[in-house]
Every structure is written in C-alpha cells, then in structure tokens.
MARMI-455142 format. One line per field, with one value per residue (C-alpha): x, y, z. Coordinates in steps of 0.001 Angstrom, whole numbers. Example, Ala and Ser with C-alpha at 12.3 -4.5 7.8 and 13.67 -1.06 7.14 Angstrom:
<atoms>
x: (12300 13670)
y: (-4500 -1060)
z: (7800 7140)
</atoms>
This chain:
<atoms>
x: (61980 59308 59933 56551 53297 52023 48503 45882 44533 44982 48531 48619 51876 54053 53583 55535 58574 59685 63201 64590 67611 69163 69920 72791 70289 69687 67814 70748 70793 73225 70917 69690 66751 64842 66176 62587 62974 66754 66597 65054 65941 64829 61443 61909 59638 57236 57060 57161 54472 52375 52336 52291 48818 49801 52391 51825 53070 55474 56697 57800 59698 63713 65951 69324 72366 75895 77107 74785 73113 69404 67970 64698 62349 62205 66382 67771 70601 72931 73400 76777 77856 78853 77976 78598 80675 82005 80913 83424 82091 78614 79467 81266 78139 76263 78552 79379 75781 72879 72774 72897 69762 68073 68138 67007 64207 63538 63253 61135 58861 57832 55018 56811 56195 56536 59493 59103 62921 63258 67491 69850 71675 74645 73354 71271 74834 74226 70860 72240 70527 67080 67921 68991 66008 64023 62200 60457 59046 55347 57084 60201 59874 62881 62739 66182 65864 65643 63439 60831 58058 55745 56631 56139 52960 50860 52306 51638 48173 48005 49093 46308 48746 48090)
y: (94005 91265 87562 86841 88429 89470 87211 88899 86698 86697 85149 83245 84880 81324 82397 85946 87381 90972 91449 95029 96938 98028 101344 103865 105683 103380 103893 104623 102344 100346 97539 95275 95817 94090 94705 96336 98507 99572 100562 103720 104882 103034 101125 99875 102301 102114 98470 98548 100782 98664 95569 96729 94917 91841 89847 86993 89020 91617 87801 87580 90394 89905 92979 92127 93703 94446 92778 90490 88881 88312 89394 88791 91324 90033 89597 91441 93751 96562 99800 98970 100859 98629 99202 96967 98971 96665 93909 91697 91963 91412 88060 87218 88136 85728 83472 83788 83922 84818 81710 79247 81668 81828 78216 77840 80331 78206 74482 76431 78020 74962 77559 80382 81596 85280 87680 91359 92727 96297 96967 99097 97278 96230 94474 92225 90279 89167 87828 85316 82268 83526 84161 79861 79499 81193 78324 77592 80952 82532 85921 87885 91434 93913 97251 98640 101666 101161 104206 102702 101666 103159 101116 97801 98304 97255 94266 93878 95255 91882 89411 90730 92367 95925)
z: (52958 52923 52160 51760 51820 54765 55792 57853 60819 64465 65453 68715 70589 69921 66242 66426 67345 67345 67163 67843 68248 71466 72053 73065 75266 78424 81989 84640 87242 89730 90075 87109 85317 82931 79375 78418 80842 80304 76758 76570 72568 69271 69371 72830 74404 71983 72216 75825 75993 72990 75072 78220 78826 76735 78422 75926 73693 75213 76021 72318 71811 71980 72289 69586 72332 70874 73867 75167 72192 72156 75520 76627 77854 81797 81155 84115 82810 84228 81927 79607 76539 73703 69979 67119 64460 62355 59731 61833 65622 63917 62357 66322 67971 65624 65835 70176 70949 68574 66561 69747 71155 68061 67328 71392 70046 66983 69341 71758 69616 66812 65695 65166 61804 61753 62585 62474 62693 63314 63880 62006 58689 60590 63239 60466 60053 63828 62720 59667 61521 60991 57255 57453 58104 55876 54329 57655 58143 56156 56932 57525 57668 58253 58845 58753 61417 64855 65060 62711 64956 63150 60028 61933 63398 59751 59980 63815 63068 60096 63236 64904 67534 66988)
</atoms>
C-alpha cells in the first residue's frame, strides 16, 4: 500500500528509511552482534547484502524486533527468541519503545521523507507513530511480507538506491 506516488530522483540517505521485520531464524552466537548481522531470515540478508558497499545507506535501515523495538543495523544484539502474536503486545511494543525511537528517528532525521516498510501485518500495530505522521511524509510504502524484498526494490530503485 502506497500513500502517495512514488517520485523518481536520487534520495540523499537522511531522506529514506527502510524498516523491516526481524526474523525467527537468527545467527547463533554467545557474543553480541550487530542486529544486521543476527537476523538471518526475511529481507535482512538481502538488505544486508544490497548495501553492503553503502554505509550511508545500510545506515538507514532499522530492523522492527518483537523484543527490542527498532534496532539499528550497528545495534549489538545477542540471539533471543521472542515473537509478537498478539494485537495487544503489538500496541505495548509501540507504546514501551517504538514510538519514543521513532519520534528520536523523526527529530534526527528533519529530511526524512520516505519509508519503505517491509514487516508482516501484525507488527504494523507497533509502527502506529509513523502512520501520525503521515502528513509529513511524500511516501509510505508497506509491503506486508517480510520475505518481499523483491517487491521493495522498485521503489528503492525510484530513491535512486537500487
């Protein structure tokens, strides 16, 4: 689902942000890694592997945990298993963490007018402060399956990212 029509032109990386889903599947590992790196299921490692010579923009992609919130791609993170199952524990993750990082995101980012979310439906209702936001954004596109890279990359390819 589009908001608005995609544009074609070159995005600067402040412009974008790529959200995507965790995933069950994760590297195992006593020591912390960075959450790129511990996701290895969904579109993490095809986004890992997409910007793997852009840090400006591998920079701007944020990884939407069950337990941790938004996480940063350089987070440093142990393998865990928690999944989001209800309507419920979405709305507390929103409301425990994702809204204070996403409005973090939002003061830190003045720019950003693009979001490319790629997570399954129920993990959307973790996401409601980018929907309060709407107005300020030229695009919000969601693809509802964390499998979907393949689906995002048109619209990475209109950012000029792809």
């Amino acid at each position: 689902m589009t908001l608005r029509p995609p544009t074609t032109r070159v995005l600067a990386p402040d412009q974008g942000l790529i959200i995507l889903n965790c995933s069950r599947r994760k590297l195992v590992t006593a020591a912390p890694v960075e959450a790129l790196d511990l996701y290895q299921g969904g579109c993490v490692p095809s986004a890992r592997e997409h910007f793997a010579a852009d840090p400006a923009r591998r920079a701007r992609i944020r990884i939407l945990s069950g337990a941790h919130g938004l996480l940063r791609p350089e987070t440093l993170i142990s393998t865990y298993d928690h999944r989001l199952t209800t309507r419920a524990a979405a709305a507390r993750l929103h409301e425990r963490t994702v809204a204070a990082q996403l409005d973090t995101e939002l003061a830190d980012a003045p720019s950003l007018r693009h979001v490319l979310i790629l997570v399954e439906p129920l993990y959307l209702h973790a996401l409601q402060r980018v929907f309060d936001h709407s107005a300020r954004f030229g695009q919000i596109t969601i693809i509802p399956d964390p499998r979907a890279w393949c689906d995002g990359v048109p619209y990475l390819r209109d950012w000029g990212w792809a």
